[in-house]
VOPAGU-2260 file (C-alpha; in pm, 1 decimal, decimal comma):
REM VOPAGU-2260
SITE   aa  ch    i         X         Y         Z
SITE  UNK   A    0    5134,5    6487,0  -12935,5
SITE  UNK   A    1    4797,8    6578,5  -12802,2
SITE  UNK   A    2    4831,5    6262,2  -12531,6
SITE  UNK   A    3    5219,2    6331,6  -12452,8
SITE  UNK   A    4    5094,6    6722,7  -12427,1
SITE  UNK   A    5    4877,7    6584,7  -12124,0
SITE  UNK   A    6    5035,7    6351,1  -11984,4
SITE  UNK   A    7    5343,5    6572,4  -11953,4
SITE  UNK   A    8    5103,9    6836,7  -11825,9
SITE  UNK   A    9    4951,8    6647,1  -11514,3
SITE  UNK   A   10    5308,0    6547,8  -11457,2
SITE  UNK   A   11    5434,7    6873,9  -11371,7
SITE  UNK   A   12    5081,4    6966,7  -11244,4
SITE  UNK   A   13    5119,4    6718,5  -11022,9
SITE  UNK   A   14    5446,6    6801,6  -10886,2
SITE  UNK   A   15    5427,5    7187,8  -10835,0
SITE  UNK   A   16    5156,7    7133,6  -10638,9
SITE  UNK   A   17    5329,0    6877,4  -10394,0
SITE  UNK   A   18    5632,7    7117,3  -10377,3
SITE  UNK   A   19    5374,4    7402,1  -10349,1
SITE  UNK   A   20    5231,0    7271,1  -10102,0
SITE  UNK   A   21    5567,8    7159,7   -9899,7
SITE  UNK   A   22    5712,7    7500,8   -9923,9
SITE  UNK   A   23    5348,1    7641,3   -9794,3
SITE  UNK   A   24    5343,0    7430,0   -9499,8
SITE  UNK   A   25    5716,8    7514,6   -9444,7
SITE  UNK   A   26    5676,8    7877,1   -9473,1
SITE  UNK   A   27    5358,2    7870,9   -9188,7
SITE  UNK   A   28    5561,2    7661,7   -8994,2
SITE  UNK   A   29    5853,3    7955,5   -8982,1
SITE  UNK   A   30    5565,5    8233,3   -8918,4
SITE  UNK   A   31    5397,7    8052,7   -8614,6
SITE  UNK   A   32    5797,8    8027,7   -8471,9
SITE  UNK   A   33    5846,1    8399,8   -8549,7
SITE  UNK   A   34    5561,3    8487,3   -8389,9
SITE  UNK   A   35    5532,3    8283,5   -8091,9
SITE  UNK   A   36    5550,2    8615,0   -7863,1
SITE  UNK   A   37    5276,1    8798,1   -7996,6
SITE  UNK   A   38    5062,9    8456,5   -8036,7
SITE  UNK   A   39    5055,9    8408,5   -7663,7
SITE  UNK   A   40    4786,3    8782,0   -7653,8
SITE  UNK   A   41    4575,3    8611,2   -7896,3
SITE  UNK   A   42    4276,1    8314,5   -7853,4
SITE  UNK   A   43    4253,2    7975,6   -8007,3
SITE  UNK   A   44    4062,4    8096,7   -8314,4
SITE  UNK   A   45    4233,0    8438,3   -8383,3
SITE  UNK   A   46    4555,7    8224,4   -8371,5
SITE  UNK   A   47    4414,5    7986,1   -8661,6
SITE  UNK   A   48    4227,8    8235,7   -8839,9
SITE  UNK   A   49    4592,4    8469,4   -8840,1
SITE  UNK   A   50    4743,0    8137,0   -8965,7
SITE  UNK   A   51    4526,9    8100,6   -9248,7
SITE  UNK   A   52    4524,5    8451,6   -9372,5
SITE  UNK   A   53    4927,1    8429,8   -9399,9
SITE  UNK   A   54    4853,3    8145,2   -9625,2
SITE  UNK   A   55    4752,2    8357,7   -9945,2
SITE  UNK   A   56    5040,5    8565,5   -9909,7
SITE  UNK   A   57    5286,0    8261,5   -9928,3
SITE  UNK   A   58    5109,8    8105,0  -10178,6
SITE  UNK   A   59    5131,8    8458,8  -10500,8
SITE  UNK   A   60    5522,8    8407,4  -10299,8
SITE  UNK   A   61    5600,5    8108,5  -10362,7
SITE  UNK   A   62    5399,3    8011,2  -10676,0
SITE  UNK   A   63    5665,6    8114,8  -10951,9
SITE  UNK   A   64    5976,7    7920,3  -10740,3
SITE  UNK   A   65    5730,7    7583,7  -10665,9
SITE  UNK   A   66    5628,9    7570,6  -11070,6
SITE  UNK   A   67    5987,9    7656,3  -11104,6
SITE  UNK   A   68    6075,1    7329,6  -10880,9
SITE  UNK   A   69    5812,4    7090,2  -10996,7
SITE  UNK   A   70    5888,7    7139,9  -11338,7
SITE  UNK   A   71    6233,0    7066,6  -11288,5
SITE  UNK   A   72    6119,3    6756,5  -11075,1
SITE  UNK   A   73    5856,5    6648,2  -11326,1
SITE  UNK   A   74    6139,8    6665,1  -11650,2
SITE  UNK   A   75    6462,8    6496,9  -11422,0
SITE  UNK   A   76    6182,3    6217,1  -11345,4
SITE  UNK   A   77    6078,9    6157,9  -11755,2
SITE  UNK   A   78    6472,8    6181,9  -11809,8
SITE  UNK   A   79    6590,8    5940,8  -11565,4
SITE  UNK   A   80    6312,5    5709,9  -11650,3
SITE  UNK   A   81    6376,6    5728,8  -12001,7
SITE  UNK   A   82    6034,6    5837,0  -12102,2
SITE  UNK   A   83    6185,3    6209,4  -12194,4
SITE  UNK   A   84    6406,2    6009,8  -12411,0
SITE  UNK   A   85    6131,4    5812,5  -12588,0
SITE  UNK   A   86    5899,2    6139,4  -12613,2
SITE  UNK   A   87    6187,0    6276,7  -12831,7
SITE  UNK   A   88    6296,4    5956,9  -13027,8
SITE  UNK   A   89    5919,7    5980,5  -13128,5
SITE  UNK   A   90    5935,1    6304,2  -13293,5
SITE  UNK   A   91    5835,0    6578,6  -13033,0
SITE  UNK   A   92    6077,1    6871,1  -13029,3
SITE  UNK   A   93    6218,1    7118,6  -12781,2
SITE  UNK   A   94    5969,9    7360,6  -12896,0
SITE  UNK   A   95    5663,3    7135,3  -12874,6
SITE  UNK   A   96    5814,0    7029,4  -12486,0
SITE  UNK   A   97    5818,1    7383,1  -12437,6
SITE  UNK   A   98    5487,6    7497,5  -12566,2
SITE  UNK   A   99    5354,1    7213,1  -12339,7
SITE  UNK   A  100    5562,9    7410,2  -12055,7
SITE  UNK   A  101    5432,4    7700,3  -12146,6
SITE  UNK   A  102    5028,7    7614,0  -12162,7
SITE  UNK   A  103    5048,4    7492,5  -11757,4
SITE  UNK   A  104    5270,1    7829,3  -11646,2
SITE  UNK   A  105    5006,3    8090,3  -11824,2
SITE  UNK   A  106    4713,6    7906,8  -11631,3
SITE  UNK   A  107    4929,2    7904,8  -11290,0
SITE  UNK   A  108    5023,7    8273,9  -11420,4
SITE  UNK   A  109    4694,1    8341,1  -11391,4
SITE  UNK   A  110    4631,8    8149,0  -11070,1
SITE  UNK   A  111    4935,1    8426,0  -10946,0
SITE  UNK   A  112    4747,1    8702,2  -11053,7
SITE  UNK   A  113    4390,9    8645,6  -10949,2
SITE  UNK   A  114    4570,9    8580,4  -10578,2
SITE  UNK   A  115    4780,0    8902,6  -10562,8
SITE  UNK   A  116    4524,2    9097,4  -10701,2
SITE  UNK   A  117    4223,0    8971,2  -10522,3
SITE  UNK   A  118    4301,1    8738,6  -10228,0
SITE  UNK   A  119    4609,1    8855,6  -10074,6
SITE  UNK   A  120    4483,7    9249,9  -10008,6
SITE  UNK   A  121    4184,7    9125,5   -9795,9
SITE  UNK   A  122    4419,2    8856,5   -9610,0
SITE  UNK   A  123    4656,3    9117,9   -9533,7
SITE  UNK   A  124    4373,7    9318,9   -9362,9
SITE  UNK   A  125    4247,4    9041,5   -9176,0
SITE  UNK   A  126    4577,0    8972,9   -9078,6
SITE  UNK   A  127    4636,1    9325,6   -8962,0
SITE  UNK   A  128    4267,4    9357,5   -8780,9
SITE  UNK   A  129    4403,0    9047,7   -8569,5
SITE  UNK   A  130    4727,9    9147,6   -8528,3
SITE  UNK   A  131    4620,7    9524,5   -8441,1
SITE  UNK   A  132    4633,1    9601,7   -8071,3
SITE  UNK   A  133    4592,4    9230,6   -8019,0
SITE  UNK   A  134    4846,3    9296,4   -7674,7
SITE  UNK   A  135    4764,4    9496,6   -7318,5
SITE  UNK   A  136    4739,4    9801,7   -7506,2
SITE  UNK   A  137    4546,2   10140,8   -7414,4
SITE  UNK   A  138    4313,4   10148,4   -7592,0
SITE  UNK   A  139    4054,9    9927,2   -7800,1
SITE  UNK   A  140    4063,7    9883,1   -8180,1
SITE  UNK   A  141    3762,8    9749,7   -8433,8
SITE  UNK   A  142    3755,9    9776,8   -8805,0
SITE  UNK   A  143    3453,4    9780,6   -9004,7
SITE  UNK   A  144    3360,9    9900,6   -9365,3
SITE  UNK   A  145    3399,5   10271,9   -9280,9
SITE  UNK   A  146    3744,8   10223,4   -9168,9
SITE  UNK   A  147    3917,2   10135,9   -8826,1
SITE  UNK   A  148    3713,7   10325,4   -8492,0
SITE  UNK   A  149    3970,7   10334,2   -8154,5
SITE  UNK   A  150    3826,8   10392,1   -7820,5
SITE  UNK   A  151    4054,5   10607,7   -7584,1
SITE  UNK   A  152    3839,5   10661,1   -7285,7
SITE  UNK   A  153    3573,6   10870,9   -7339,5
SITE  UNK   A  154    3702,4   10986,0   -7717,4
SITE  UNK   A  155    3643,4   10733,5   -7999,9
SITE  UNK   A  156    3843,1   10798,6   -8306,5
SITE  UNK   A  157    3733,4   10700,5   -8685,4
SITE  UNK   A  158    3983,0   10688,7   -8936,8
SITE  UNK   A  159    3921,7   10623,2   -9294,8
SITE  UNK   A  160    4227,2   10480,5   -9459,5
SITE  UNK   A  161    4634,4   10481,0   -9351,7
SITE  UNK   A  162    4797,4   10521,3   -9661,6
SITE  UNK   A  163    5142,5   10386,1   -9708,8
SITE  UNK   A  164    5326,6   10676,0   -9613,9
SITE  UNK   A  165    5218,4   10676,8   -9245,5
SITE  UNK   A  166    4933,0   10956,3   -9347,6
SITE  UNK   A  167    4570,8   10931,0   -9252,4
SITE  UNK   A  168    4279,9   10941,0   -9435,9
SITE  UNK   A  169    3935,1   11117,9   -9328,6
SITE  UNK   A  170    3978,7   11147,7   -8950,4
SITE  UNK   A  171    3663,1   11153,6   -8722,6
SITE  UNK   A  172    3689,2   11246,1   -8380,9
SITE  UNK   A  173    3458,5   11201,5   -8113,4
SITE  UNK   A  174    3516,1   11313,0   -7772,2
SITE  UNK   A  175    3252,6   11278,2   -7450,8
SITE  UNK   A  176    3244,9   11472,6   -7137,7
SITE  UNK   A  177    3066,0   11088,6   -6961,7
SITE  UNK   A  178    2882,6   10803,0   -7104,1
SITE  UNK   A  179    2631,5   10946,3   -7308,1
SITE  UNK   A  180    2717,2   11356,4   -7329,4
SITE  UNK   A  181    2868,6   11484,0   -7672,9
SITE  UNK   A  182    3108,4   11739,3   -7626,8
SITE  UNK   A  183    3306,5   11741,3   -7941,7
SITE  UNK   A  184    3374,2   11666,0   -8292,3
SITE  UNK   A  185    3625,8   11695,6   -8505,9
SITE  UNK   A  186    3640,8   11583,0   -8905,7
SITE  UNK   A  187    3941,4   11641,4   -9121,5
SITE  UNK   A  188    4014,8   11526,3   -9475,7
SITE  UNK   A  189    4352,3   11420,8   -9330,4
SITE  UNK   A  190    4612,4   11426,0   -9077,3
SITE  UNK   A  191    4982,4   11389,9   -9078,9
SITE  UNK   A  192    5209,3   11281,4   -8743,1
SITE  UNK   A  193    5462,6   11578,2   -8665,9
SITE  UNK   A  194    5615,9   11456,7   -8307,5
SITE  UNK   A  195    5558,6   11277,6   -7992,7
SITE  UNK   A  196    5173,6   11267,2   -7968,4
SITE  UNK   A  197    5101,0   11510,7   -8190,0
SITE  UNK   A  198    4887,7   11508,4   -8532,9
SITE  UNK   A  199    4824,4   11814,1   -8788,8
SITE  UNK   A  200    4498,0   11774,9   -8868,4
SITE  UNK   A  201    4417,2   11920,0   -9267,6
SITE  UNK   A  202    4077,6   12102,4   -9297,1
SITE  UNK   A  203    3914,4   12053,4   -8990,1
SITE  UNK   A  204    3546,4   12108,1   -8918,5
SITE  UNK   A  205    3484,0   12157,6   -8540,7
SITE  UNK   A  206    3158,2   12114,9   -8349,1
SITE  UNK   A  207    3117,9   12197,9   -7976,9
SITE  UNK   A  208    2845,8   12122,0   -7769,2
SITE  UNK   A  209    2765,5   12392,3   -7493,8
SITE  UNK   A  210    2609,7   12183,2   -7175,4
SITE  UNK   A  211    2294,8   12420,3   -7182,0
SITE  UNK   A  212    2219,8   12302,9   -7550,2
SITE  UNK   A  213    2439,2   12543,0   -7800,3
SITE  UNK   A  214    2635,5   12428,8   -8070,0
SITE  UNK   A  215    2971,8   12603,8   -8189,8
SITE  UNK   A  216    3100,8   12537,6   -8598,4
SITE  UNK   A  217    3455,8   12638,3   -8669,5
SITE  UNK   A  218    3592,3   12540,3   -8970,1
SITE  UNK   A  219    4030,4   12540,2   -8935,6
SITE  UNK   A  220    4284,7   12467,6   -9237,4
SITE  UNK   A  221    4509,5   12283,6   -8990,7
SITE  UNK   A  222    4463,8   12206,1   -8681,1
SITE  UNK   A  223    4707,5   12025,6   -8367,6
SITE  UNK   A  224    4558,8   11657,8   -8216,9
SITE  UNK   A  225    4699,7   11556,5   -7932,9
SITE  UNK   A  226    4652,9   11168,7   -7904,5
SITE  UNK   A  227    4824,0   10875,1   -7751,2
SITE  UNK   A  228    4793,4   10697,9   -8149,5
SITE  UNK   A  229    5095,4   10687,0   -8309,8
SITE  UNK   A  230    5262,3   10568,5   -8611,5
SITE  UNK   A  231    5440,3   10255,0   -8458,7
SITE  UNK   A  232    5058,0   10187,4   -8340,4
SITE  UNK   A  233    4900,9   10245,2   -8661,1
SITE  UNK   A  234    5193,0   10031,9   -8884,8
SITE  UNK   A  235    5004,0    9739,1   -8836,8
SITE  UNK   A  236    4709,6    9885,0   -9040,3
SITE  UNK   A  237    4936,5    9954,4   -9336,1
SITE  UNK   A  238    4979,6    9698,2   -9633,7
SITE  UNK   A  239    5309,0    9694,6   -9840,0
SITE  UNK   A  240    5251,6    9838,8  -10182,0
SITE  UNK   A  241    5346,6    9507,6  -10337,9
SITE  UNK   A  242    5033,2    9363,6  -10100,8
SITE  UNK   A  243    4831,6    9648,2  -10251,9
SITE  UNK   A  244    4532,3    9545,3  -10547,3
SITE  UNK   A  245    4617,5    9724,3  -10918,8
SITE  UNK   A  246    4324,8    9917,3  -10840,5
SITE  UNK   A  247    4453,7   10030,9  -10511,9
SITE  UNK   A  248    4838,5   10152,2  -10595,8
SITE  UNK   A  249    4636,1   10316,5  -10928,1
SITE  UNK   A  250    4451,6   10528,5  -10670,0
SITE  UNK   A  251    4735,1   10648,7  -10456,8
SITE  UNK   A  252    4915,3   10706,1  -10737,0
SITE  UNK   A  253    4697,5   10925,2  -10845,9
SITE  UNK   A  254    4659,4   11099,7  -10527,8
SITE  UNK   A  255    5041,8   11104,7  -10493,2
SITE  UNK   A  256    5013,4   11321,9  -10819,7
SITE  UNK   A  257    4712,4   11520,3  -10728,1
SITE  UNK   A  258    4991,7   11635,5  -10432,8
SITE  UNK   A  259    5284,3   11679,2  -10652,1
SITE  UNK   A  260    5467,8   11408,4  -10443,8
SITE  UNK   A  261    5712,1   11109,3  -10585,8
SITE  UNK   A  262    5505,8   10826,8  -10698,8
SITE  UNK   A  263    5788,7   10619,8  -10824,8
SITE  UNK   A  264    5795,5   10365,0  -10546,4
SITE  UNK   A  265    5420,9   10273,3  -10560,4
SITE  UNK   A  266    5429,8   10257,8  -10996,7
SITE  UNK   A  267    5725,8   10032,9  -10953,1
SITE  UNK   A  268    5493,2    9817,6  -10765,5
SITE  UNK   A  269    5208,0    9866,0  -10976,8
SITE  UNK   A  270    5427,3    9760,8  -11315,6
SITE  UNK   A  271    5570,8    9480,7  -11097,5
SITE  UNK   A  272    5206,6    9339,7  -11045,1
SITE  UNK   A  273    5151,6    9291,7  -11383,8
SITE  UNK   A  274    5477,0    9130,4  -11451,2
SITE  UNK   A  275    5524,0    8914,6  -11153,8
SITE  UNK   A  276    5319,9    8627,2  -11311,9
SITE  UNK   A  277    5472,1    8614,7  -11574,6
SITE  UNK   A  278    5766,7    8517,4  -11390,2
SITE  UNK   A  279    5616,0    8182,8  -11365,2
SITE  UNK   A  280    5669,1    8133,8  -11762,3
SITE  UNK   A  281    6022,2    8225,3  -11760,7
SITE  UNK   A  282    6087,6    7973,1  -11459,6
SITE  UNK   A  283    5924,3    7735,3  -11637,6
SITE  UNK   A  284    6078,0    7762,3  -11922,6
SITE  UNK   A  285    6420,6    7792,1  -11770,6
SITE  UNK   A  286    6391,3    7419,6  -11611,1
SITE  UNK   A  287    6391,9    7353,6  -12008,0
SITE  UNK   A  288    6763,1    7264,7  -12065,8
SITE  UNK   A  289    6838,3    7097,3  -11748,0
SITE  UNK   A  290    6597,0    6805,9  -11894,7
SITE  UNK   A  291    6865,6    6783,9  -12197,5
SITE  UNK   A  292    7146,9    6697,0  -11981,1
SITE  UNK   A  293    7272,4    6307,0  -12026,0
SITE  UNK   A  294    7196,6    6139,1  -11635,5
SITE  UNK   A  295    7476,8    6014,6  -11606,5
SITE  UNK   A  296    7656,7    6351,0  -11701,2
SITE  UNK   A  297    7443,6    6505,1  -11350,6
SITE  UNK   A  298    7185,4    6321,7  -11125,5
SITE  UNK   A  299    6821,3    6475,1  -11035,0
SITE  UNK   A  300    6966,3    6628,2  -10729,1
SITE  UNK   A  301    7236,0    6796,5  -10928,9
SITE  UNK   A  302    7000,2    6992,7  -11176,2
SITE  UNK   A  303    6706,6    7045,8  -10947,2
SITE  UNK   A  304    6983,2    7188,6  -10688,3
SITE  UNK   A  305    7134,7    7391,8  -10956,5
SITE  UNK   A  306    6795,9    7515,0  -11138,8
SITE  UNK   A  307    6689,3    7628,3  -10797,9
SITE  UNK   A  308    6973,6    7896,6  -10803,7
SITE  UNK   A  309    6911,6    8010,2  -11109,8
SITE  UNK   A  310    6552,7    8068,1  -10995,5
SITE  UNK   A  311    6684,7    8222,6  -10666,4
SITE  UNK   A  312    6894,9    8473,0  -10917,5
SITE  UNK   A  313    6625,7    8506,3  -11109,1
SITE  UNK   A  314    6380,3    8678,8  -10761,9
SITE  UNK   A  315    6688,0    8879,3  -10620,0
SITE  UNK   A  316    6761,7    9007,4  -10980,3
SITE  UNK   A  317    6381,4    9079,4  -10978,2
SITE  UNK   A  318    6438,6    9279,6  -10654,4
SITE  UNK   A  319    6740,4    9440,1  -10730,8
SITE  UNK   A  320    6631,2    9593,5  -11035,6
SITE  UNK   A  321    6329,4    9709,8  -10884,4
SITE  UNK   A  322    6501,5    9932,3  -10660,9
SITE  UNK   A  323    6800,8   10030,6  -10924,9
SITE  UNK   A  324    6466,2   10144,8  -11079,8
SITE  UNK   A  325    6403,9   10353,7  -10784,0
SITE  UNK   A  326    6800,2   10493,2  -10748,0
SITE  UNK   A  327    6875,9   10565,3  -11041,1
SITE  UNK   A  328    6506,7   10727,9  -11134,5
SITE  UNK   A  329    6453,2   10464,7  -11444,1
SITE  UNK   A  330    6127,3   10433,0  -11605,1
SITE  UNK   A  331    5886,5   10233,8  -11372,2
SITE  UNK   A  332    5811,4    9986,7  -11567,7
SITE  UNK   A  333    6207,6    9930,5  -11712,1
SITE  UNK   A  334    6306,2    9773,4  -11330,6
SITE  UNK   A  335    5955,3    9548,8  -11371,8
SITE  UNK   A  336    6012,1    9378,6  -11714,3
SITE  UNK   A  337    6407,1    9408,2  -11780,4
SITE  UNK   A  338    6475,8    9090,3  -11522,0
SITE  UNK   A  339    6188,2    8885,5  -11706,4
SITE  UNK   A  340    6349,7    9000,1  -12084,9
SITE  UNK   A  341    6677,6    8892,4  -11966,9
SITE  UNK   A  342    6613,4    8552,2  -11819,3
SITE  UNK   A  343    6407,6    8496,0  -12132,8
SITE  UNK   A  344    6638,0    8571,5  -12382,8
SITE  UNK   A  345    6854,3    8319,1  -12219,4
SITE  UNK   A  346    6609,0    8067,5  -12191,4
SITE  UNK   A  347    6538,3    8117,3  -12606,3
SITE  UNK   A  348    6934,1    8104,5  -12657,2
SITE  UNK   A  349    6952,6    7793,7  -12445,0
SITE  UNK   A  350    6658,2    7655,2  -12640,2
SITE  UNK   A  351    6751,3    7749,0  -12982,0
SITE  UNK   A  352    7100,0    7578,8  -12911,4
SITE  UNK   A  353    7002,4    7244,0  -12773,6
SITE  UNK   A  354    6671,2    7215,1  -13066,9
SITE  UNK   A  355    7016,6    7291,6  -13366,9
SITE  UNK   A  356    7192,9    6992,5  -13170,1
């Protein structure tokens, strides 16, 4: 069993990473047409470095539905050259097939969650650094490590972090009367956009700078900004909470709480990370009966055509009860694992049924 276990193993190794990387390349190939328009403001390199940070994204995507695919692939291949057949005139059961099945989709599990968790947040901010203010815009954008610093004329403005609900984090402000004279600064702990141009700033500390040398502190609990930022400008500095790391939706969560607001969209997300590889074993182990079917009862078309819907079910399902989860104010992580439970007690049914036969 040990030498079916790896051949069988490479096999479907093999093919989810051809249809992997076919549905990559397909997917890059739709975002380079999408974004043809805003490609034309950028240079050579920003255009292939914006190309290869959408690749991690694609790939924690489209993991789950390739292993899904391949492992239909690799089983309608053994079947319809009659080596499935032989593997179970030999004495290997459904079970044993399916522990096999199950070994490859924890490691690409795994493979899902190191990428979500630790590759795709720091693609998505490249993306966004190359994609922010890329155009003939007014002003001038750079991010570093203490968070994104705008030039407006003569006022350069620092802000910390833009959280997912359009609110900003730590705001520095630094206005000059020329080149090299310091008029003003303003820090705030936050700011939140009220209308047109305007920001209320949250715990301001002002400084002024008299020309002859004197310095004015105020400290203000709120305070107006006028600016020309706004929140259609800033968007592309915010990542999707499902983009997020664990460790980043913990911490808004936790600040969400610390400011009695609803939290229940970002812990959806966070119980979804922790589920979402585990998606992989269920798709996996789905592609299971199809391999059971007689070939001349349904070709390899027919059952990789028809296991691809059920894996397409399976992702809106895993959508949809994400935000029933969210309407109808269900535990958080009820919306994450109830898709997964489902679609896995089926797959056990259909297992149990075709190992009695």
């Amino acid at each position: 069993m040990k030498t079916l276990g790896r051949y069988l193993a490479k096999e479907v190794a093999l093919s989810t990473l051809s249809v992997l990387a076919a549905l990559v390349m397909l997917w890059v190939f739709y975002d380079v047409l999408a974004e043809l328009g805003s490609l034309k403001a950028l240079n050579t390199t920003q255009v292939l470095i914006l190309i290869a940070a959408t690749i991690p994204g694609h790939l924690y995507e489209l993991l789950p539905v390739a292993a899904l695919i391949g492992t239909l692939f690799a089983l309608a291949q053994l079947v319809s050259n009659s080596e499935y057949g032989v593997m179970r005139t030999s004495g290997v059961s459904v079970l044993q097939v399916a522990g096999v099945l199950l070994s490859v989709s924890l490691v690409v599990a795994g493979i899902v969650f190191v990428v979500g968790e630790y590759v795709v947040p720091r693609a998505e901010q490249l993306v966004m650094r190359v994609r922010a203010f890329s155009g003939a815009r007014p002003m001038v954008a750079r991010a570093f490590e203490s968070g994104f610093w705008f030039k407006d004329g003569n006022t350069f403005i620092n802000i910390g972090s833009v959280l997912p609900d359009g609110a900003l984090k730590t705001v520095r402000v630094f206005q000059y009367s020329d080149a090299t004279v310091l008029a003003r600064t303003l820090i705030a702990e936050g700011a939140s956009f009220q209308s047109g141009q305007q920001w209320v700033l949250d715990r301001v500390t002002e400084t002024s700078f008299a020309p002859g040398g004197g310095v004015t502190v105020q400290l203000q609990p709120r305070m107006v900004w006028n600016t020309v930022l706004t929140p259609n400008m800033l968007s592309v500095l915010q990542i999707e909470p499902e983009r997020l790391s664990i460790s980043g939706l913990w911490e808004y969560i936790a600040h969400l709480r610390n400011n009695s607001q609803d939290s229940r969209r970002f812990e959806v997300a966070l119980w979804g990370k922790f589920f979402y590889p585990l998606a992989t074993c269920v798709l996996m182990l789905l592609a299971m009966p199809f391999a059971q079917i007689q070939q001349r009862a349904s070709g390899i078309g027919t059952r990789i055509f028809v296991g691809i819907l059920i894996g397409l079910v399976f992702i809106v399902c895993n959508r949809l009860f994400s935000y029933l989860a969210l309407l109808h104010e269900w535990p958080p992580v009820l919306g994450a694992v109830l898709p997964g439970l489902i679609f896995l007690s089926a797959g056990a049914v259909m297992l149990y049924r075709l190992e009695r036969r």
